[in-house]
N, C-alpha and C positions, 0 to 999 in steps of 0.2 A: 309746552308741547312735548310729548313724547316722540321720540325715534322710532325707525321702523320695528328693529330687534325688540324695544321695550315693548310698545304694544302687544307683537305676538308672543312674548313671554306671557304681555294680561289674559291674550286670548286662549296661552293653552291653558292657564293657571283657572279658568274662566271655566273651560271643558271639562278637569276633571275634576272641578267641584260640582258640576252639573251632573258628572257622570256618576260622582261618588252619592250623591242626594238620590239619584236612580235607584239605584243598584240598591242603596237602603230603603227605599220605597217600594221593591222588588218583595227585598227580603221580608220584611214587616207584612203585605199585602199577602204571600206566600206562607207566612208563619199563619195571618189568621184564620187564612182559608184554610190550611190543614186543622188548627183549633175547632174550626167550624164543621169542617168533618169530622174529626174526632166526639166533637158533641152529639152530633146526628149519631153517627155509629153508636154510640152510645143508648142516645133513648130507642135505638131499632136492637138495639140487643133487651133493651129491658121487654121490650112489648111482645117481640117475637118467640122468645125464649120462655117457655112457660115454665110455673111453679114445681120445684120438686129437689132433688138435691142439687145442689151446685158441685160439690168436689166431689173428687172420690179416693178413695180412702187408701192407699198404698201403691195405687194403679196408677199412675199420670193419665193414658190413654183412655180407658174406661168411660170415659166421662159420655166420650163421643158415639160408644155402644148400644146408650140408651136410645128408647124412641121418638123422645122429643129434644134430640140433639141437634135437629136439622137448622133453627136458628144458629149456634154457634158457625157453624157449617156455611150458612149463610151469611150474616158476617162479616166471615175470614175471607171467602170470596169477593165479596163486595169493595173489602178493605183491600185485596192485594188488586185488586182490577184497579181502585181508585190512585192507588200509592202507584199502578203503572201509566197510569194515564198524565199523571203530575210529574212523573221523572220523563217522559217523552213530552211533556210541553215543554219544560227547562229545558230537555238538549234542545227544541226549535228555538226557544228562543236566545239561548249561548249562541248557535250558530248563525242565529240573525242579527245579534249583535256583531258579532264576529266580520258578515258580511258588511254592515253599516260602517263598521271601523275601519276596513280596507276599502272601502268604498268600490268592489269590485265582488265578481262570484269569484272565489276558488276552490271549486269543487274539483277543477281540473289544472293541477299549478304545473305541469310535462307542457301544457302547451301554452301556456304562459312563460315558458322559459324556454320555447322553442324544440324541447326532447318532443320524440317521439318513439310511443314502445310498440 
C-alpha cells in the first residue's frame, strides 16, 4: 500500500501526462487543420485566378493592377479572415484552460483579494 503523499505524487504525475498528451493532441489536430486550409486555399487560388501572367517583371506590385487579379485579392482575404479566426479560437481556448486549472473565473482577481478600485 501506498501513503497518502505517494499516491498524490501518482496523481499529479497522472495529470500532467494526461495534460501533456492534450496539449499534443491540440497541437497536431491544429497543425492539420491549418494543412487543410492551406490545401483548400490552394485549389481556390488555382480555379479562381485565371490564365495569363503570373509575375511581373521588375514591379513587385503590378501584379495586383491587372484585371483579373481579384482572385489573389480574394485569397488573401480569405486567408487573413481565417488565420484570425484560429488565433481567436486558441486565445478562448488558453483561457479556458486557464479557467479549468484554477478551477475558478478570474476575470476579476481585485475582488478576489478583496481591493476594490
Amino acid at each position: 500500500m501506498y501513503d497518502t503523499a505517494r499516491r498524490a505524487a501518482l496523481v499529479k504525475q497522472r495529470v500532467r501526462e494526461n495534460t501533456r498528451r492534450r496539449q499534443r493532441r491540440e497541437a497536431i489536430s491544429l497543425s492539420a487543420a491549418c494543412l487543410l486550409l492551406f490545401a483548400v486555399l490552394m485549389q481556390t487560388a488555382s480555379t479562381v485566378v485565371g490564365p495569363g501572367q503570373t509575375a511581373a517583371w521588375g514591379v513587385f506590385g503590378a501584379m495586383l493592377l491587372r484585371e483579373d487579379a481579384g482572385g489573389y485579392v480574394l485569397v488573401a482575404v480569405v486567408s487573413f479572415a481565417a488565420a484570425a479566426a484560429i488565433t481567436a479560437l486558441c486565445f478562448r481556448l488558453r483561457i479556458r484552460e486557464n479557467q479549468k486549472k484554477d478551477g475558478a473565473d478570474n476575470t476579476k482577481p481585485q475582488k478576489q483579494e478583496g481591493k476594490t478600485t
